[in-house]
N, C-alpha and C positions, 0 to 999 in steps of 0.2 A: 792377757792384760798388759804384755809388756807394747802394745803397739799404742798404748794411751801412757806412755811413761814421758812422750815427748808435750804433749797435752798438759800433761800435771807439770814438767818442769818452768813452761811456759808458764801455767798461773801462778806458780810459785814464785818465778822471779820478777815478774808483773806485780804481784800483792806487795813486794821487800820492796821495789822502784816504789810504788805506789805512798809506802810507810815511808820511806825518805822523803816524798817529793815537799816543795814549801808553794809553792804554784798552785794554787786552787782551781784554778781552768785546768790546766796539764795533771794535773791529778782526778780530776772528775773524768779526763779522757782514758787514763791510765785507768782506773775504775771502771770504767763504763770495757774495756777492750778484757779485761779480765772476766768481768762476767759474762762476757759474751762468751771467752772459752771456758767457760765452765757450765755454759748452757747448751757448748756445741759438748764437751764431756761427756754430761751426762745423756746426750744424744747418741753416739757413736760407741758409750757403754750399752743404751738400750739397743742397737740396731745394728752396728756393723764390727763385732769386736772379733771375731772370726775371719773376716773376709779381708783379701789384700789384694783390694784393689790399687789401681794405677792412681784415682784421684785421692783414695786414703795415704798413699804413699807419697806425694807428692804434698799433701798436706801434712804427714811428718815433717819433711824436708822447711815446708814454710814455718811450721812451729818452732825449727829449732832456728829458724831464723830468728824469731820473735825473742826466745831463749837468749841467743846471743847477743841480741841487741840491747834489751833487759838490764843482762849483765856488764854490759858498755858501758850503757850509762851510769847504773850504779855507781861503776869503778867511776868515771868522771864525776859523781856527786860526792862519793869519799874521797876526791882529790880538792875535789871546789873547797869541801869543808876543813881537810887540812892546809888548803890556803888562807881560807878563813882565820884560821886558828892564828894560823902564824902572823896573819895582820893584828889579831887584839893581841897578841903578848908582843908584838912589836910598840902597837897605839900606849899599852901599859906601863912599858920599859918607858918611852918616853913622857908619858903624865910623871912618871917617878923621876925623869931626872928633872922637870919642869918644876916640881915639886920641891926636891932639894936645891934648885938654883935660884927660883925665885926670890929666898931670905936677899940674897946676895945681890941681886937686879933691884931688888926695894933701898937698898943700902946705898944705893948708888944717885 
């Protein structure tokens, strides 16, 4: 079973990208490529989980492609959104001081 560990990591980090994405196209694709590996899964659980082949092996190698790439982006979308983060407590800070300065702009 360990020759489908590269498999399972793959839809694994496919479904996490998939739960972050905000893109309804890019996530229907990200959806649509996950079940795809989980349909070749449970193909290659039924049919080839003994055998080490050259094209099985080679299609580890592309899964953990998939795996890494996954991962990539995730981290760039946990970066997107602590940019994010840091622009509305920035946008905040300043309504507050617009807030406090206004009395003072009216007075004028």
């Amino acid at each position: 079973m360990s020759e489908l560990s590269g498999l399972t990591s793959a839809i694994v980090e496919l479904n996490e990208l998939w739960t972050l994405c905000t893109n309804d196209e890019l996530g229907e694709h990200i959806l649509d490529k996950r079940n795809k590996l989980k349909e070749i899964s449970r193909e290659l659980r039924d049919k080839v989980l003994q055998e080490d082949t050259k094209e099985f092996i080679e299609a580890q190698a592309l899964l953990k492609e998939v795996t890494d790439s996954a991962k990539s982006a995730k981290e760039k979308i946990d970066k997107e959104a602590e940019f994010v983060e840091t622009v509305a407590k920035t946008i905040e800070k300043a309504a507050e001081a617009i807030a406090k300065i206004a009395p003072y702009i009216a007075a004028i």
